[in-house]
Structure formats: C-alpha cells, structure tokens
N, C-alpha and C positions, 0 to 999 in steps of 0.2 A: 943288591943287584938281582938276585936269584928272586927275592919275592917281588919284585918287576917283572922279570919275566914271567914269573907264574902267574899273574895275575893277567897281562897280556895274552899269553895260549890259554885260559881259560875263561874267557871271554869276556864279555861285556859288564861297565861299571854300573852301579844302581842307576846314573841317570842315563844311561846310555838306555837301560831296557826300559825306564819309562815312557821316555820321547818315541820307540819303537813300536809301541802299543798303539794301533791301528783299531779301529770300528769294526766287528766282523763284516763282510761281503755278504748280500743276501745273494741264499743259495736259491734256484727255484727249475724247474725240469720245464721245457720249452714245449707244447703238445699244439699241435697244428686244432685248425679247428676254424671257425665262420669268424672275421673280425668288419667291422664296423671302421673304416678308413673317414679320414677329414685330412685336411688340405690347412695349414697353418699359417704358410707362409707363400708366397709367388713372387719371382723374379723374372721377369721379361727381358733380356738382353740385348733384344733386336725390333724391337718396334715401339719403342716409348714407354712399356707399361703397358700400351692398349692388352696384351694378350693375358694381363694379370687376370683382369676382369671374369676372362674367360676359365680361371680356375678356382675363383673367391668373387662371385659374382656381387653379393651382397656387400664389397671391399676389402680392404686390406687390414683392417682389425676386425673382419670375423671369421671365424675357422665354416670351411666352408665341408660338409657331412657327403660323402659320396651317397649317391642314389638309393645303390646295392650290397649288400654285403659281397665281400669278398673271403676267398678260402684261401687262407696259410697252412703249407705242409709243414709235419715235425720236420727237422733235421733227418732222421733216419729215412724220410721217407722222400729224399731227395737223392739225384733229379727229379721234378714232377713237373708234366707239362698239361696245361690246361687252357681253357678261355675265363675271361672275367669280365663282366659284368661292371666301368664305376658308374655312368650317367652319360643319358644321354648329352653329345653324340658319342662318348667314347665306349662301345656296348659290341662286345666278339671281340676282345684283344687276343690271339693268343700270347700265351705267356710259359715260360721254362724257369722254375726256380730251380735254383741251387745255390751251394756254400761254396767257398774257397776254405774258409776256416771254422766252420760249423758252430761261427757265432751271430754271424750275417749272412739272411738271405738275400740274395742276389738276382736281379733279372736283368739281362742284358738283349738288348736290339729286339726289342720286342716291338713289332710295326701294324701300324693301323694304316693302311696304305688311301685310304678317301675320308676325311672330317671335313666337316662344313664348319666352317670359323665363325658363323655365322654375323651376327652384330649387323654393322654398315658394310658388311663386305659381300653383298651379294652372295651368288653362286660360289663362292671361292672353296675351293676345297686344297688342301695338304694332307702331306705323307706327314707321318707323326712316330715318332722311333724312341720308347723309353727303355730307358736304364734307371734301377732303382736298386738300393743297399738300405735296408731292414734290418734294423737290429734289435730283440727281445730285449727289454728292459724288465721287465717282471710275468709273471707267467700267467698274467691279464694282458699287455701290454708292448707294444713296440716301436721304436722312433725312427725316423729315416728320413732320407733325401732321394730325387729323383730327377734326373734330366728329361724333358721333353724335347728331343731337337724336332726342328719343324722345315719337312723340305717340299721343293717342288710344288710352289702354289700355283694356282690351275682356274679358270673360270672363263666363260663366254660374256659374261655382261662386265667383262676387264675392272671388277670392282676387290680385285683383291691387293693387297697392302705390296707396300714395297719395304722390304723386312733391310733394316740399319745392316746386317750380317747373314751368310748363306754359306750353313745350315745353321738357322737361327736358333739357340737355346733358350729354353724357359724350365729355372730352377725350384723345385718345390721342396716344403717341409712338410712330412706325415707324419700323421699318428694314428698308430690301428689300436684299436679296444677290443678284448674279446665280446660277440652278441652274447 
C-alpha cells in the first residue's frame, strides 16, 4: 500500500509522461512594421453576395491583395492611432489599434462615413464601420477577421440597393505578410 501511494505523490507513470509530450510552440517577438493585407474570404449578409464582389472582385476563390501597404504597430507601441490607406474607394480610414490581451490587435468603430458601392448602384454611397482582430501567427505573418457593417445608404439617381438587414454586415478573412 505505501508503495502506491508513493508512487501516486510522485507523479506521473512512464506512459503517462509520454502521451504528455507536446511539439514545442514556436516562440517568435511580434515587431510592427509595413504588411502587405489580401482579403481571403467575403461574406455578404444582407444583400445576396452582391457586396462579396466588392471585396474579391476577381471572386470568391481568389485572394483578392489590398492596393497599399498598410502599417502594423508592435504591441508596446499600442494604443496607436493613424489613417490607412487599403484601395480605392476605401482610402483615409482613420484607425486606433490596440490589445485587450497583447496577442490580438484590435480595431474597433472605425468609420469611413461616404463610399461609393459603386457597380450598378449609381451614386449610392454608405457609412462603412469596421472592426477587425489580428492575430500574429509568425513574426512575418498574421490572420484575422473583420466586420464591415454597412449603414445609411444615400443617393439622388435612387439606384442604391435595398440591403436583406440594417445595419448590414459583411464578414471578411485576412492575411497580412510582412513587405
């Protein structure tokens, strides 16, 4: 009985610590810097898809490369508020990164207040509000999601869309590369 229990308070049986044996975690330091953004994925919520288009122009199996580079801050050097640059028309966002947990940056309500929808939609312009969570995957590299809600469509030649849901969402998947 005593070498039961000693063998219990002193831990773990041979197979026990093989099966525990885990892949190390690549370790890697996170450093802000110019990244290279493309568009993977588009989910339209509120208008059929038509608004896919608009973010994967070429469709929905090709990753669609933003215009401009854009600039990601280190971690330390958050909060950082700036404008970005992805393609026309989305060109003077301003934008406020920061962390909750200094593993995902975070942009929230970040608003483009006049886009042109452009397509068969006339003059139509909308208010355009993203939220985005970034997370560094390797210290080239980062994957994330983003909401595009899309409000208060607006036009004179009344050729803008009448959206399924208000304020309409369009969900995207990113991938930034360092330039």
């Amino acid at each position: 009985m005593w070498i039961f229990m000693f063998i219990l308070a002193c831990g773990s049986t041979k197979d026990e610590v093989e099966t525990d044996t885990a892949p190390p975690v690549e370790s890697f330091d996170w450093v802000g810097g110019d990244f290279q953004f493309e568009t993977l994925a588009a989910k339209d919520q509120c208008l059929g898809g038509a608004l896919e288009a608009l973010f994967m122009p070429e469709g929905p199996a090709v990753p669609h490369e933003f215009e401009y580079l854009i600039a990601l801050p280190s971690f330390d050097e958050l909060p950082s508020s700036y404008t970005v640059d992805l393609r026309a028309p989305f060109v003077e966002m301003p934008v406020t990164v920061d962390s909750d947990d200094g593993e995902t940056l975070q942009i929230r309500g970040s608003v483009m207040e006049s886009v042109k929808l452009g397509f068969a939609y006339g003059d139509c312009l909308v208010t355009m509000t993203v939220d985005l969570d970034l997370t560094p995957t390797s210290a080239d590299t980062a994957e994330g999601d983003a909401v595009i809600t899309i409000t208060d469509p607006r036009g004179d030649d009344e050729l803008c869309p009448i959206f399924d849901a208000s304020p309409c969402p369009v969900e995207l998947e990113l991938l930034a590369t360092r330039d």
